[in-house]
DRENPA-3360 file (N, C-alpha, C; in nm, 2 decimals, always signed):
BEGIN
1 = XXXXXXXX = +3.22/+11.68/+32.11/+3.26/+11.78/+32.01/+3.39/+11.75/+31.96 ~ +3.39/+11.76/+31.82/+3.51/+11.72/+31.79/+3.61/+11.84/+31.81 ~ +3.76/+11.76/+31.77/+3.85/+11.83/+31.81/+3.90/+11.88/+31.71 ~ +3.99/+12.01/+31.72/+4.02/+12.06/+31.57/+4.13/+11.98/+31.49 ~ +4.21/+11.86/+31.56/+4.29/+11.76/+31.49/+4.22/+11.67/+31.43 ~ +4.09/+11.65/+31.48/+4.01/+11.55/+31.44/+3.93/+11.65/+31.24 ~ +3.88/+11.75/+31.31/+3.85/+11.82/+31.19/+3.92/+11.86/+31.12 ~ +4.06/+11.84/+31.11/+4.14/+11.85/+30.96/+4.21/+11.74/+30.97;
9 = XXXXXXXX = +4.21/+11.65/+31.02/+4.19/+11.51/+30.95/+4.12/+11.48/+30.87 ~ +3.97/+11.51/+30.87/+3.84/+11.48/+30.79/+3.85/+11.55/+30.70 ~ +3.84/+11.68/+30.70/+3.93/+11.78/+30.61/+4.03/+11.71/+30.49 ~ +4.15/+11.69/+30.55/+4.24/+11.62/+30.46/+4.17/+11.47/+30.37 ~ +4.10/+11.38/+30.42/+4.01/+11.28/+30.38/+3.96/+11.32/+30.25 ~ +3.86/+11.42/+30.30/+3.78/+11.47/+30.18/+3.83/+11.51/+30.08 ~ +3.96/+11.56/+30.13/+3.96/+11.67/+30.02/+4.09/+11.57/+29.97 ~ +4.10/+11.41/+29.98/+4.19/+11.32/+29.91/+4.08/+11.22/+29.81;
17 = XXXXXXXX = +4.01/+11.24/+29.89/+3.87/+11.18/+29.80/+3.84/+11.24/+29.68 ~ +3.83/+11.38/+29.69/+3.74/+11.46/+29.55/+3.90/+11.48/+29.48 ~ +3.98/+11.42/+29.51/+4.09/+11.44/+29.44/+4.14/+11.31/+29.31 ~ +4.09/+11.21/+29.44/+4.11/+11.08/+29.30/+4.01/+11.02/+29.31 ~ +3.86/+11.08/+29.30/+3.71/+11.07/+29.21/+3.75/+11.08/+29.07 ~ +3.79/+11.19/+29.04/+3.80/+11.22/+28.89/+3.93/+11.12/+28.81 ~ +4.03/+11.04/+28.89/+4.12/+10.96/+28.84/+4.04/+10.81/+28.82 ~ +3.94/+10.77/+28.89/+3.89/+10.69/+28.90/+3.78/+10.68/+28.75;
25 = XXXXXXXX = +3.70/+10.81/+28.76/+3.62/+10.82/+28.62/+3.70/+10.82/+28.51 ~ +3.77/+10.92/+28.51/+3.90/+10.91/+28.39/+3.92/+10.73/+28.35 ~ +3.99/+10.64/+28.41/+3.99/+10.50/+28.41/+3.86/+10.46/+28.38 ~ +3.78/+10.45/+28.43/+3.67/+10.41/+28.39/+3.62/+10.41/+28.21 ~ +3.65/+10.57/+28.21/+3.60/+10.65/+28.06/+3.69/+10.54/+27.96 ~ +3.80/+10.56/+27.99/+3.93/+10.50/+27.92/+3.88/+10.35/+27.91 ~ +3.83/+10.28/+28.00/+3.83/+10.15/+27.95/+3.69/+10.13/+27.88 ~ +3.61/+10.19/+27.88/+3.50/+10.22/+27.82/+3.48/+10.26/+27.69;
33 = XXXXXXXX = +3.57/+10.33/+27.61/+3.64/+10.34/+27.52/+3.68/+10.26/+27.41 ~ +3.77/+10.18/+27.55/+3.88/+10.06/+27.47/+3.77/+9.97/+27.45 ~ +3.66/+9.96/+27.52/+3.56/+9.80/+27.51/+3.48/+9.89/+27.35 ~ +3.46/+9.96/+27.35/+3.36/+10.05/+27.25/+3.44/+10.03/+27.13 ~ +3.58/+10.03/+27.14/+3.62/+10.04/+26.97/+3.68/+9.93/+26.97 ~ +3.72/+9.81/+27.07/+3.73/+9.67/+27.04/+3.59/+9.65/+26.97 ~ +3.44/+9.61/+27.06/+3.34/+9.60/+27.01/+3.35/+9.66/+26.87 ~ +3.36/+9.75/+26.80/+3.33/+9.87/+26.64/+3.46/+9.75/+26.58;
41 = XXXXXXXX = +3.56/+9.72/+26.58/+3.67/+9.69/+26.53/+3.60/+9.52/+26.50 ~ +3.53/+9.46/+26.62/+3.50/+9.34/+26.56/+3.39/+9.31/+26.49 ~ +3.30/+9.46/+26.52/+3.18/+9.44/+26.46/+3.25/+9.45/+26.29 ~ +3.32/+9.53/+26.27/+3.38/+9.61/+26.15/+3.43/+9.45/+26.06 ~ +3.55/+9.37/+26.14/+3.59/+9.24/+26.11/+3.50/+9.17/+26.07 ~ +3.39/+9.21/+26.08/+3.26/+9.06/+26.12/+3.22/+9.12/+25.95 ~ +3.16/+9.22/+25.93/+3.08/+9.30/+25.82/+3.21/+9.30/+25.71 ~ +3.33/+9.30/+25.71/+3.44/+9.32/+25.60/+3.45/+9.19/+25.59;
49 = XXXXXXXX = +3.46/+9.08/+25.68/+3.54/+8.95/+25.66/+3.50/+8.92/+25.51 ~ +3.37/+8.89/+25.50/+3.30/+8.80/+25.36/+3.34/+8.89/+25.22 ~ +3.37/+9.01/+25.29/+3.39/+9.10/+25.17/+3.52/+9.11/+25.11 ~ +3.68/+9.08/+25.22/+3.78/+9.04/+25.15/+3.74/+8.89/+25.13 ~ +3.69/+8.78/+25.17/+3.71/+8.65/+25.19/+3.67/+8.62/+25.04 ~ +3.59/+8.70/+24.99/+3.47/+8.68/+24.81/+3.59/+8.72/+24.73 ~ +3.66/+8.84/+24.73/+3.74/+8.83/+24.60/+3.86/+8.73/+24.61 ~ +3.93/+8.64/+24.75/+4.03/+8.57/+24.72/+3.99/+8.46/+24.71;
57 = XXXXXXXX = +3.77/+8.40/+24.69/+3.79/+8.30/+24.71/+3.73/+8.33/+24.52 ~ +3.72/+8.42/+24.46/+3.66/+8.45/+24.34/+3.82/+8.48/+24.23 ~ +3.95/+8.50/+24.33/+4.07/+8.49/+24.25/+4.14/+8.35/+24.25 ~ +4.07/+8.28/+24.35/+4.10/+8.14/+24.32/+4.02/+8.06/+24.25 ~ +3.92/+8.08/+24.22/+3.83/+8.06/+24.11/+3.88/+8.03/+23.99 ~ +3.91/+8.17/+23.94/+3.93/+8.23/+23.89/+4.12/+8.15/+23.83 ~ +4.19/+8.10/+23.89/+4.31/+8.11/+23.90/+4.31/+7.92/+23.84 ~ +4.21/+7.85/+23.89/+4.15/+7.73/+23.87/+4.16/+7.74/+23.75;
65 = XXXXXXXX = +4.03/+7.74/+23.71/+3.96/+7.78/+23.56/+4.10/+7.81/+23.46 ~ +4.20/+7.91/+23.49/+4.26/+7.93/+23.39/+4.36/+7.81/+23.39 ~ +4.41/+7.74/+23.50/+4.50/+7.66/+23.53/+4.40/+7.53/+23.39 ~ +4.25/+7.53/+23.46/+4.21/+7.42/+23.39/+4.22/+7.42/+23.22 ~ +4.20/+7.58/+23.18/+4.17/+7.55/+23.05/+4.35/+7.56/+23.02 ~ +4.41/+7.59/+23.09/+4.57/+7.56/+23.00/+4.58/+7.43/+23.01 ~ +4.58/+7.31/+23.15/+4.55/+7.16/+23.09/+4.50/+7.09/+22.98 ~ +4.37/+7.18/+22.97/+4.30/+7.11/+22.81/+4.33/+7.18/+22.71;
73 = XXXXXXXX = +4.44/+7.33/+22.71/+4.49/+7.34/+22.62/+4.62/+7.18/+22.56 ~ +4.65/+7.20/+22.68/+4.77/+7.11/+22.66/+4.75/+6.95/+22.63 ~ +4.67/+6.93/+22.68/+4.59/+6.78/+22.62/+4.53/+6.78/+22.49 ~ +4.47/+6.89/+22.46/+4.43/+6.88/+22.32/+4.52/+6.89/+22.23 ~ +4.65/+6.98/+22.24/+4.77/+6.99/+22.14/+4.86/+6.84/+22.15 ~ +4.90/+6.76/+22.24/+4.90/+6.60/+22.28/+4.81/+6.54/+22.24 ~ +4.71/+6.49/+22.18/+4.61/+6.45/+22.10/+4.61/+6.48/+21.95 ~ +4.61/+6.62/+21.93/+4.61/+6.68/+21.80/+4.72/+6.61/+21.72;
81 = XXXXXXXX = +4.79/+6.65/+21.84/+5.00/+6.64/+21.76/+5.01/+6.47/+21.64 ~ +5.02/+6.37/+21.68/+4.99/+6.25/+21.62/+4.94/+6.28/+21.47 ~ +4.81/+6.35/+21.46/+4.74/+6.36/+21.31/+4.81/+6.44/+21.26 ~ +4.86/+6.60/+21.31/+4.93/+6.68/+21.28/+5.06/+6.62/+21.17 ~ +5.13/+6.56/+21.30/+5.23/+6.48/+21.23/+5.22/+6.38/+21.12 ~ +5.12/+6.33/+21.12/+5.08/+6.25/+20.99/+5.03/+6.35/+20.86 ~ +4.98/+6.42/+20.92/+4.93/+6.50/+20.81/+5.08/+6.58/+20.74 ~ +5.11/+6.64/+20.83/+5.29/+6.71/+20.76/+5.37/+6.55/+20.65;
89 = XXXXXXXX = +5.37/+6.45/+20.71/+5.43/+6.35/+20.68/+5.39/+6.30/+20.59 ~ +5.27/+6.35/+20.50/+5.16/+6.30/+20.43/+5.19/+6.41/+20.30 ~ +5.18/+6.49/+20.35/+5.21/+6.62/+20.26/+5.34/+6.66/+20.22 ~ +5.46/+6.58/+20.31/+5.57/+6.58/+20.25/+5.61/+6.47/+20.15 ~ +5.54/+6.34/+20.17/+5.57/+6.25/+20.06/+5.48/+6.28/+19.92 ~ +5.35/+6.36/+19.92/+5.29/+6.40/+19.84/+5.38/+6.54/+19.73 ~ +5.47/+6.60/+19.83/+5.55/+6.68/+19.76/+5.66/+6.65/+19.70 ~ +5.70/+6.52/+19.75/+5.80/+6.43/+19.73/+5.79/+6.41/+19.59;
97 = XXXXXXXX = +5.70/+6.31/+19.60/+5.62/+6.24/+19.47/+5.61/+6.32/+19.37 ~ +5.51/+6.47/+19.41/+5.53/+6.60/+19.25/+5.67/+6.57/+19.18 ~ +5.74/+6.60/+19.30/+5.87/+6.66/+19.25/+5.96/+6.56/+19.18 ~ +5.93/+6.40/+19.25/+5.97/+6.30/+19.14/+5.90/+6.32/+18.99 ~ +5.78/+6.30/+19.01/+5.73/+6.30/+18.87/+5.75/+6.42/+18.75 ~ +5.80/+6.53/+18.81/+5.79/+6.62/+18.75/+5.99/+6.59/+18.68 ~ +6.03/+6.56/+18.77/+6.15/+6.53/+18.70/+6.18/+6.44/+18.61 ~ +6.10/+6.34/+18.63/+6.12/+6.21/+18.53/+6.08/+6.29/+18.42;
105 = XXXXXXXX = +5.97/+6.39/+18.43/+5.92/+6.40/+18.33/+5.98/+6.49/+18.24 ~ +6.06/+6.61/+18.29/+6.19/+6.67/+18.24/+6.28/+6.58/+18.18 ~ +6.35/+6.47/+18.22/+6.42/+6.42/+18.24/+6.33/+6.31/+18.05 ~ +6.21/+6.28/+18.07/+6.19/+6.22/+17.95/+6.20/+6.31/+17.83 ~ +6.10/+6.42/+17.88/+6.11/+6.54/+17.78/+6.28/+6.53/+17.67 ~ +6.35/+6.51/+17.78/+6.48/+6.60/+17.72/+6.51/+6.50/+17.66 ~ +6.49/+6.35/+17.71/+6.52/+6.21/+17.62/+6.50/+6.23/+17.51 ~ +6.35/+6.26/+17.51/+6.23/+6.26/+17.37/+6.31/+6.38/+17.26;
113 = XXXXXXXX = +6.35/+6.48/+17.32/+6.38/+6.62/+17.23/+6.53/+6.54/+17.17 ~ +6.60/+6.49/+17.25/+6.73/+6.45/+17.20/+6.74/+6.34/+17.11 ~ +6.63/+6.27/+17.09/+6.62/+6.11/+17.02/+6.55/+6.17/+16.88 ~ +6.48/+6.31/+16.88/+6.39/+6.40/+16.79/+6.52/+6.43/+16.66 ~ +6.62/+6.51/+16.76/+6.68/+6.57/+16.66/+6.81/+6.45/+16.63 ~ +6.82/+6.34/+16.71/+6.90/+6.29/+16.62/+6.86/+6.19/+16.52 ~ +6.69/+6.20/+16.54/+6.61/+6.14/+16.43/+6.64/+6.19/+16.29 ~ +6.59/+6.33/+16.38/+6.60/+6.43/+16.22/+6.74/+6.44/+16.12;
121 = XXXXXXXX = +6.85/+6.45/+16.26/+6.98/+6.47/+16.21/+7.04/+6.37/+16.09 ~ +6.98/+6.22/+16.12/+6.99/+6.13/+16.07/+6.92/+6.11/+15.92 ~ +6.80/+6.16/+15.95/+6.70/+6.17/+15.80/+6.78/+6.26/+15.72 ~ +6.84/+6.41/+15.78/+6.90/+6.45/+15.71/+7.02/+6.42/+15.59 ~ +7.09/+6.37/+15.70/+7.24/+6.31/+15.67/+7.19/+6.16/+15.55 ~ +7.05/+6.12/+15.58/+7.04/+5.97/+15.45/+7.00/+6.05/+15.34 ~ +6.92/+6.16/+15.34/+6.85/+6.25/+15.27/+6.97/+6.29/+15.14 ~ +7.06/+6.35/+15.19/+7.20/+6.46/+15.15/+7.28/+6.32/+15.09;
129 = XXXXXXXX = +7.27/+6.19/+15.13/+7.39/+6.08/+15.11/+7.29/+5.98/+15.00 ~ +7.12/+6.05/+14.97/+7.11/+5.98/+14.85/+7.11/+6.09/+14.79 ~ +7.07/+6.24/+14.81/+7.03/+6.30/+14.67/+7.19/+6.30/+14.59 ~ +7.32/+6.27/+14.69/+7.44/+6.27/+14.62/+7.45/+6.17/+14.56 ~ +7.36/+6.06/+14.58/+7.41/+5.91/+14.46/+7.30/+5.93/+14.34 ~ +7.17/+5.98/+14.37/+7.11/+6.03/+14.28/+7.19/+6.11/+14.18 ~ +7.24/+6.22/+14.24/+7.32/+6.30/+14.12/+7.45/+6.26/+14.03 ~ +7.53/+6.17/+14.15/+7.61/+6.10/+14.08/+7.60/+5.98/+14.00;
137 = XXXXXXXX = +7.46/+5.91/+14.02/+7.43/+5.82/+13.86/+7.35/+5.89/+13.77 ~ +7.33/+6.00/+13.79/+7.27/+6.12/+13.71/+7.41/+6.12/+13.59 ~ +7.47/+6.19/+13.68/+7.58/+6.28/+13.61/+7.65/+6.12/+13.50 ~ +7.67/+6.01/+13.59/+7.74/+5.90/+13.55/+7.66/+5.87/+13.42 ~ +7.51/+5.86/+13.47/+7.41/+5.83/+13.30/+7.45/+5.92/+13.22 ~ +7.43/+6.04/+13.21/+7.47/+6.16/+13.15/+7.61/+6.15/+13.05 ~ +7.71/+6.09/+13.16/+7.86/+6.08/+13.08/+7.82/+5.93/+13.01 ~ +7.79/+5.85/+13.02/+7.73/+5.75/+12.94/+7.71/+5.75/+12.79;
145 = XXXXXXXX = +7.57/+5.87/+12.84/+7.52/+5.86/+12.71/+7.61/+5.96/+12.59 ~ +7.63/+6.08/+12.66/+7.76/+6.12/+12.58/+7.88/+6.03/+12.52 ~ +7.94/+5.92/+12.58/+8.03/+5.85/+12.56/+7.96/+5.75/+12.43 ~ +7.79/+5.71/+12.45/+7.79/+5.65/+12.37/+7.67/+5.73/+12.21 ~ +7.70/+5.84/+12.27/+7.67/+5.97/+12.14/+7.80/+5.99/+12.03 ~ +7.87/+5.98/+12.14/+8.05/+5.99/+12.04/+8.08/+5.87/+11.95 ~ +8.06/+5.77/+12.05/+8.07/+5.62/+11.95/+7.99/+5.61/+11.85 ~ +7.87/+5.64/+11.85/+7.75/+5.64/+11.74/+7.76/+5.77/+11.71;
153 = XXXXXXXX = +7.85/+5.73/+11.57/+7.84/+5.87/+11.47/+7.61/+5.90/+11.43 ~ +7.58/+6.03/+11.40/+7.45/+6.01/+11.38/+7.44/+6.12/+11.27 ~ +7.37/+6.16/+11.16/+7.37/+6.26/+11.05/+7.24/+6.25/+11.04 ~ +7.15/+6.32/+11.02/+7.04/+6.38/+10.97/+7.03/+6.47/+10.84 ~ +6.95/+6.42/+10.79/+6.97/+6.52/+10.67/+6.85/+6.55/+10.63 ~ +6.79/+6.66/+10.53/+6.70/+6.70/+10.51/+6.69/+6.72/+10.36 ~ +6.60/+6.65/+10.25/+6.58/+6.61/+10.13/+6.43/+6.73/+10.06 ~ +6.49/+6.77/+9.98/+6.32/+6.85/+9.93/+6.34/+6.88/+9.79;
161 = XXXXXXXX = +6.29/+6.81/+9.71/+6.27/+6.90/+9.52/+6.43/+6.87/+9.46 ~ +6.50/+6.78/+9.55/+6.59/+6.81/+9.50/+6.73/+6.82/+9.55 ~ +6.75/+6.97/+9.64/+6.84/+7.00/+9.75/+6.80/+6.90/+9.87 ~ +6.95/+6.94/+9.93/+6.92/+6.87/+10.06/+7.05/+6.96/+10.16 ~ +7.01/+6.92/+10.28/+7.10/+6.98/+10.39/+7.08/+6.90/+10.52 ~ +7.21/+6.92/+10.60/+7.24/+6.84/+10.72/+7.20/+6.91/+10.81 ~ +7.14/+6.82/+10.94/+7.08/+6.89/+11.03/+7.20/+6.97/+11.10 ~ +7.30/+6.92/+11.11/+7.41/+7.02/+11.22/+7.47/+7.10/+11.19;
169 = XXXXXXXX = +7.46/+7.10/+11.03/+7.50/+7.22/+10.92/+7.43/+7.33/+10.95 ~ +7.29/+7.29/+10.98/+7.22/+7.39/+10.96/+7.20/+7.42/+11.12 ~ +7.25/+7.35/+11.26/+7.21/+7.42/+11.38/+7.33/+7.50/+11.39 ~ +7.48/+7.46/+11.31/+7.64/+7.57/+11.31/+7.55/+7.70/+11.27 ~ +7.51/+7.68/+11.17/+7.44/+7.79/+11.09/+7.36/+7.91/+11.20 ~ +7.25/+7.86/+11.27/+7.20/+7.90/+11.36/+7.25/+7.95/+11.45 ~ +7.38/+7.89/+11.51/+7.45/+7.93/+11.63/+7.55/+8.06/+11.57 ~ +7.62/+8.05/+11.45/+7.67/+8.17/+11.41/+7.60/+8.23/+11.37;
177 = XXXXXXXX = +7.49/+8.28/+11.36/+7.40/+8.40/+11.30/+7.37/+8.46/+11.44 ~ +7.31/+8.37/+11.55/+7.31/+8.38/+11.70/+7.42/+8.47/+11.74 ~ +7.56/+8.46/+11.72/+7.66/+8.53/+11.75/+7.70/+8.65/+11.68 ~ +7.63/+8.62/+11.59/+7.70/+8.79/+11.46/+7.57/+8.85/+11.53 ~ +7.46/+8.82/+11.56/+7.38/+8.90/+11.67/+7.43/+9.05/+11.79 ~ +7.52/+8.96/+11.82/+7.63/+9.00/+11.94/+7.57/+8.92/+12.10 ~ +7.55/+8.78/+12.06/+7.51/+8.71/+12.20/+7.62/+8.63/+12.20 ~ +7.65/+8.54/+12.28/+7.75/+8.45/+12.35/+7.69/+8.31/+12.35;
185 = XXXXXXXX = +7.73/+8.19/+12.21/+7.69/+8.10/+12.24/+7.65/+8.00/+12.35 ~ +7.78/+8.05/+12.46/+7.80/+7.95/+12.57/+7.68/+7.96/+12.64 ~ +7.59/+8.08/+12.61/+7.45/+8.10/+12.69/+7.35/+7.99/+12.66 ~ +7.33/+7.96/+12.52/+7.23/+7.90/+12.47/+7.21/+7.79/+12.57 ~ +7.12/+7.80/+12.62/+7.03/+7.68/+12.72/+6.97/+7.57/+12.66 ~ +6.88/+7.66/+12.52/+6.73/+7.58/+12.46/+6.80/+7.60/+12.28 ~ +6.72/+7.52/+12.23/+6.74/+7.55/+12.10/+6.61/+7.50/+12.00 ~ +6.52/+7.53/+11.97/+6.40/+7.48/+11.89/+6.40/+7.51/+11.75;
193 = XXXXXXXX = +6.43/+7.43/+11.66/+6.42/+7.49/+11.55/+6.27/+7.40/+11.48 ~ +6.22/+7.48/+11.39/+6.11/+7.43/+11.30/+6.12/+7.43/+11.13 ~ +6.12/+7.32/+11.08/+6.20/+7.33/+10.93/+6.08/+7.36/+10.84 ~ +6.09/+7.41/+10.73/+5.94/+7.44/+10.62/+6.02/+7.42/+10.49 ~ +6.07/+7.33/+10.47/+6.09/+7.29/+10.28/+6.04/+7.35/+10.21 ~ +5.91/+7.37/+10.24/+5.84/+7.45/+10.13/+5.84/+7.61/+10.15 ~ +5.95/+7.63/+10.19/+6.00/+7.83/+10.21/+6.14/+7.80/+10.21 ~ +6.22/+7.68/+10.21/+6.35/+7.65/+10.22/+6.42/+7.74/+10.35;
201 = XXXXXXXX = +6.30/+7.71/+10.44/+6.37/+7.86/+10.51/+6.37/+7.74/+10.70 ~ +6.44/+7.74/+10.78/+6.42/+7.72/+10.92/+6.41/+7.81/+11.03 ~ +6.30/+7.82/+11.07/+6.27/+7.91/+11.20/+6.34/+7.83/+11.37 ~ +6.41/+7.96/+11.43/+6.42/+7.85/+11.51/+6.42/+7.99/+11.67 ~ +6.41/+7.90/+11.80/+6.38/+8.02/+11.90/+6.49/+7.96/+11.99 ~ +6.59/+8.08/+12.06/+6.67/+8.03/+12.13/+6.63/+8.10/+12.30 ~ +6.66/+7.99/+12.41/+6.60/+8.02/+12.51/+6.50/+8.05/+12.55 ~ +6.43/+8.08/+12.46/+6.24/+8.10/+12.45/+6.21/+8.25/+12.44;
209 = XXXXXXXX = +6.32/+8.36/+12.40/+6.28/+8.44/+12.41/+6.37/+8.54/+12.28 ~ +6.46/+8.44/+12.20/+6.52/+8.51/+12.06/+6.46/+8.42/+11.97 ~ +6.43/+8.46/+11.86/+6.38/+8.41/+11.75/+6.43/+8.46/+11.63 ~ +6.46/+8.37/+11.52/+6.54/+8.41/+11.38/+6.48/+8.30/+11.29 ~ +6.57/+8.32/+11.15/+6.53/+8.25/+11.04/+6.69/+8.22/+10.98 ~ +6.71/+8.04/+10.93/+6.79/+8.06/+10.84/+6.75/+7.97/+10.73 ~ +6.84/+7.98/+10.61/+6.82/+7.88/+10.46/+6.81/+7.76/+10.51 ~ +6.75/+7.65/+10.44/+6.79/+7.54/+10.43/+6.89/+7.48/+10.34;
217 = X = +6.85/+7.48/+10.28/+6.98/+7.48/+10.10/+7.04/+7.64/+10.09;
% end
């Protein structure tokens, strides 16, 4: 039969046992746990990986591509450039050239305009330097024939039935009847006279627009 030291010893046992039972499950729970949301965390990693891994391997794609088309941007403007520059180079001696020709051509113009008027100037100036020799062998014939009107006395006379009269007699005659008129000999321009013997009479018209009568005898 046991003894009562023996029965609360067993006592104390037990009652150390139902005491760290529940410290033992607790640990247990806890590592149970930790395996459960490692497992969820790598299942999680496993199902997400492809899903970040697609856009960085779709932004380097992506990052390519643009890298590439700036290369063949840049290779084609390196290629281009050569024609480009022949072309500007092309178009600047073509602008060149306008702008020579357009000058020469100013440049003739103004020759041409200036060789015009000293053409003309010159026509003028031989034009003015004959009509002045024209008028001075004019005027010189003119004093001429006067000089040799004075040397050669000349009389005209007019004979009829009888009477007679002198032609200058009879244009004095005309000119002073002209002036007892009340005109001014120094006007007379024209002088037409028409003789008729047979009316003893001379008609004569001065300027073309006075008309009179004088005697003959």
């Amino acid at each position: 039969m046991p003894t009562k030291k023996t029965k609360t010893k067993k006592a104390a046992v037990k009652k150390k046992a139902v005491v760290e039972t529940p410290v033992v499950k607790e640990t247990v729970t806890e590592q149970a746990e930790t395996v459960t949301a490692a497992t969820a965390a790598s299942v999680s990693a496993k199902n997400e990986s492809p899903a970040e891994t697609k856009p960085v391997t779709e932004k380097k794609s992506k990052s390519v591509k643009t890298a590439e088309k700036s290369v063949s941007k840049s290779v084609k403007k390196v290629e281009d450039a050569p024609a480009k520059a022949e072309d500007k180079v092309t178009d600047h001696l073509a602008k060149t050239a306008d702008k020579a020709v357009k000058t020469e051509k100013k440049t003739a113009d103004k020759a041409i305009k200036t060789e015009k008027k000293t053409a003309d100037k010159a026509v003028k100036t031989e034009k003015k330097t004959a009509d002045k020799a024209v008028k001075t062998e004019k005027k010189a014939a003119e004093k001429t024939l006067k000089t040799d009107e004075l040397i050669c006395e000349t009389a005209v006379y007019i004979q009829y039935q009888g009477n007679e009269s002198q032609v200058d007699d009879l244009i004095a005659k005309i000119k002073k009847q002209y002036q007892e008129e009340g005109h001014d000999v120094k006007n007379i321009t024209s002088l037409n006279v028409y003789l008729k013997p047979e009316d003893a009479s001379a008609y004569y018209v001065i300027n073309g627009n006075n008309s009179g009568k004088v005697y003959l005898f």
